[in-house]
N, C-alpha and C positions, 0 to 999 in steps of 0.2 A: 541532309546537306551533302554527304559522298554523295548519295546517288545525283544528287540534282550536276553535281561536279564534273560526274561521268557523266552522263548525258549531254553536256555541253561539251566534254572534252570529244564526243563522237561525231556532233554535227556539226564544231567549229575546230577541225588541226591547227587554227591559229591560236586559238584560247589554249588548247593545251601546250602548245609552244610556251606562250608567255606564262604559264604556271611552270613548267618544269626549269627555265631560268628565273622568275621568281623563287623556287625553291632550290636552287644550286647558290643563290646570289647569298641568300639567306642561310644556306649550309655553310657557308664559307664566313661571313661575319662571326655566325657562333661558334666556329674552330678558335676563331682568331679571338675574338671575345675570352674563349675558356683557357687560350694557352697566356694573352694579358693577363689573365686573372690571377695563374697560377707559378708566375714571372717568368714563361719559357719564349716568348714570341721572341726575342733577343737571337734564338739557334739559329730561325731560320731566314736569318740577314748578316750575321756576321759570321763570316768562316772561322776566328779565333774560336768565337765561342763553339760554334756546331761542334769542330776538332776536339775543345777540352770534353763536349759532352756527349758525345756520338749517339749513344742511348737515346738521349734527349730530344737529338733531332729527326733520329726516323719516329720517336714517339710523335710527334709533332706531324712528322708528314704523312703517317700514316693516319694519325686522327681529321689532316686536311682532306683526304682522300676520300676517307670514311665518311664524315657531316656534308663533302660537297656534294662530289660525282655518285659515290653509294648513296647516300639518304635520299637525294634529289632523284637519283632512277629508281630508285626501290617504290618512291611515293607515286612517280609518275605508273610502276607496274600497278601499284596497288589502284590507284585510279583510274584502269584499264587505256592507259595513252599508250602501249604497248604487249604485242600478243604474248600471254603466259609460256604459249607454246615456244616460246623462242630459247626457254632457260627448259626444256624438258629435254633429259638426254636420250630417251627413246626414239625421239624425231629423227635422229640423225645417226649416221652408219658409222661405225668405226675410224673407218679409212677415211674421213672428215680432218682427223685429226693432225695423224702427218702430213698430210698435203699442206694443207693450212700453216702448220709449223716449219714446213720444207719451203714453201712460199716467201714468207717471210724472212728466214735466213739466207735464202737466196739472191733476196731483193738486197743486202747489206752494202756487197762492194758497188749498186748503183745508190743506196744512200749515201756511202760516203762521196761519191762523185760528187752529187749536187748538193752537197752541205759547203756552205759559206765558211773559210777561213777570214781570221780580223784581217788580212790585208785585201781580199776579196771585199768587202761589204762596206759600202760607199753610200751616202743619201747628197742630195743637192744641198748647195751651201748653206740655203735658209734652214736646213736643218739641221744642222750641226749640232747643235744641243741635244734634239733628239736622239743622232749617231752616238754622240757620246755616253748620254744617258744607257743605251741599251747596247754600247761595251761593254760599259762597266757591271752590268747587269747577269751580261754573258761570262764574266772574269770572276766575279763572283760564285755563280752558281759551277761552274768549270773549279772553283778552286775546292769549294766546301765538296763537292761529288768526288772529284779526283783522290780528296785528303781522307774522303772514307770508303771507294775502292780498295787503294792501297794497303789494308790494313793487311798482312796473313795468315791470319788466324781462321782456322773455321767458323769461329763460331760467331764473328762479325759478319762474316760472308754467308752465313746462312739468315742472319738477321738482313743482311740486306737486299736476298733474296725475296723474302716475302716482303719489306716494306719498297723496293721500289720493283719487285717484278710482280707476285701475286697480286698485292694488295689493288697497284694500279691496273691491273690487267681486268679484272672483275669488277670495280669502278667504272673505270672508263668505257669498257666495252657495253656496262648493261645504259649506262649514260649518254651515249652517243651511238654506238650502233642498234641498241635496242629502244631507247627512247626518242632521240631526237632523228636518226635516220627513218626509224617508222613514220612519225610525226610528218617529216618532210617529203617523204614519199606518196604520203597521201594529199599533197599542195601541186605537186612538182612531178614530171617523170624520175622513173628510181633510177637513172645516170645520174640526172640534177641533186639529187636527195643525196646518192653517195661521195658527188663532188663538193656540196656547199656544205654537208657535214664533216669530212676531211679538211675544209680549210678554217672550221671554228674550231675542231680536234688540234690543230696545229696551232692558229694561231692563240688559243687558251692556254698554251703549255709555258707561252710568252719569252723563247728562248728563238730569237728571229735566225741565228747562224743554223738551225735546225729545220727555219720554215717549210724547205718544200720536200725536205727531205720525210720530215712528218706525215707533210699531206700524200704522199704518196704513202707511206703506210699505212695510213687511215683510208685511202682509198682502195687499198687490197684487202684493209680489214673488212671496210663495208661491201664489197663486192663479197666477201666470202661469207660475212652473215647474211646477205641477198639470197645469194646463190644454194647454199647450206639450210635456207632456213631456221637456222640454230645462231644465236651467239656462242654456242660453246665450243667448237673450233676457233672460232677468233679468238676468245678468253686466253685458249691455249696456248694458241700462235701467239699470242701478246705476252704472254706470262715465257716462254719459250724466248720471248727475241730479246727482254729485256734481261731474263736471265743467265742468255749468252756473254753481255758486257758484263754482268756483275761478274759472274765466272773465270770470264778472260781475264778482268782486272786484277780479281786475284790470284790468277795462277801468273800475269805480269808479276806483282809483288812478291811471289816465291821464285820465280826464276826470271830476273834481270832480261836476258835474254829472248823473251816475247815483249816486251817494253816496246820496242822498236812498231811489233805487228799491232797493239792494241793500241801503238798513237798515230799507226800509218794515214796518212789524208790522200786523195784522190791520186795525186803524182807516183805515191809510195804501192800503190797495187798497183799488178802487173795486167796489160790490157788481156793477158790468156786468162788470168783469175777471174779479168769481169765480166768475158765474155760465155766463159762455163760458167757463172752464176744467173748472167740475163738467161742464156739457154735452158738452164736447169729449170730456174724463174718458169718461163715459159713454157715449157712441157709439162709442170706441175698445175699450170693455173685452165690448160688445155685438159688434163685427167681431171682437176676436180671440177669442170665446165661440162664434159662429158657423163661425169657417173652421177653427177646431181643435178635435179632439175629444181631451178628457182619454186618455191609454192603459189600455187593459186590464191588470187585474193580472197577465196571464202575460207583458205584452209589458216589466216593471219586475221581472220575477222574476229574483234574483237565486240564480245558478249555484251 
């Protein structure tokens, strides 16, 4: 039965499209299933609660991570919808690394540009329920993350290191730039692939004040696993950039006085900061364009 699965996952990229969101859809009911079960799904909707249990709810987010976006691309690697060689770290040179991580940090003060403030983000009148709906969406998730940044202590700060920077950085990356960008690259030209997979990587995250700010990460992430050959630069870079807010948050929480830089929005950075980051941006994404050459389609061909 694999085999028959892989054979059709090789002559149809649409078949195995709709397997690997059949089994994200499917990883994500049985998170939620097992945390019903075990009376935790409560954490991850109500900020009182998350706050009294903190434990509780990076347990929670990381097991969502885990059953959705990991199990789902782990099963799509296992059923060859993506090249092995893309998780082999021999493929790739050293200096993959920083680039990729230096990229992404760079890209931050044009994140913050284009991320929606609640007085920014307006829908037409018929939608108003909608609008409202995913404020309150966005206040929520903004309260519960904010009330567990904040904490000072190391040793929350290193738990929340790997539940929202590792954990999702190796998820997502082997789930979307390694499954489902492959996938779609072989439908589609690989601009098309890295563009329509950056805007399902965004709009899955389902935090709209973040939409395009996202898609533009995910569309440096997928240009660097393109170009790289390797998802493991991107891993990094992903593990790296979320790492930075965790970091900053807490070092805001020990000293009052970065408060101000870790809730700065678009107005509050200075146009010299953003323009030595687009530059840096730029010069980093020109070196690692230069020293790596994208792989030939026989060297991603899957077995």
């Amino acid at each position: 039965m694999t085999d028959v699965l892989r054979q059709v996952i090789q002559r149809r990229p649409w078949f195995g499209l709709l397997m690997g969101f059949f089994f994200l859809i499917n990883g994500i009911m049985l998170s939620l299933l097992i945390l019903e079960s075990a009376g935790y799904i409560s954490v991850l909707g109500d900020p009182a609660s998350a706050l009294a249990a903190p434990h509780l709810f990076k347990m929670a987010q990381a097991m969502y991570q885990l059953m959705s976006y990991g199990l789902a691309g782990m099963l799509m690697l296992w059923l060859g919808a993506m090249p092995g060689a893309l998780l082999e770290p021999s493929r790739v040179r050293g200096e993959a690394y920083p680039l990729a991580a230096g990229i992404l940090l760079s890209a931050i003060p044009l994140t913050i540009l284009v991320t929606f403030t609640p007085e920014m983000f307006h829908l037409p009148a018929r939608w108003q329920a909608l609008e409202q709906a995913l404020r309150e969406q966005e206040l929520l998730t903004s309260r519960i993350f904010e009330g567990l940044m904040i904490q000072p202590d190391l040793v929350p700060m290193l738990a929340n290191l790997v539940t929202f920077s590792l954990i999702p950085a190796c998820c997502e990356e082997i789930f979307f730039r390694g499954f489902l960008q492959h996938q779609m690259s072989r439908l589609v030209p690989v601009w098309a692939a890295i563009l329509i997979t950056s805007l399902i990587f965004s709009f899955l995250h389902f935090q709209v004040y973040g939409l395009i700010a996202r898609a533009i990460l995910g569309a440096l992430l997928g240009w660097i696993a393109w170009r790289t050959g390797s998802l493991l630069p991107g891993i990094a870079a992903h593990a790296v950039f979320n790492g930075f807010s965790v970091v900053m948050a807490w070092m805001a929480a020990r000293n009052p006085a970065l408060e101000a830089i870790v809730a700065a929005d678009a107005g509050q950075v200075p146009v010299w900061i953003q323009l030595v980051a687009l530059t840096a941006a730029v010069l980093l994404c020109l070196r690692l364009h230069i020293r790596f050459l994208p792989p030939t389609a026989d060297a991603t061909h899957v077995e």
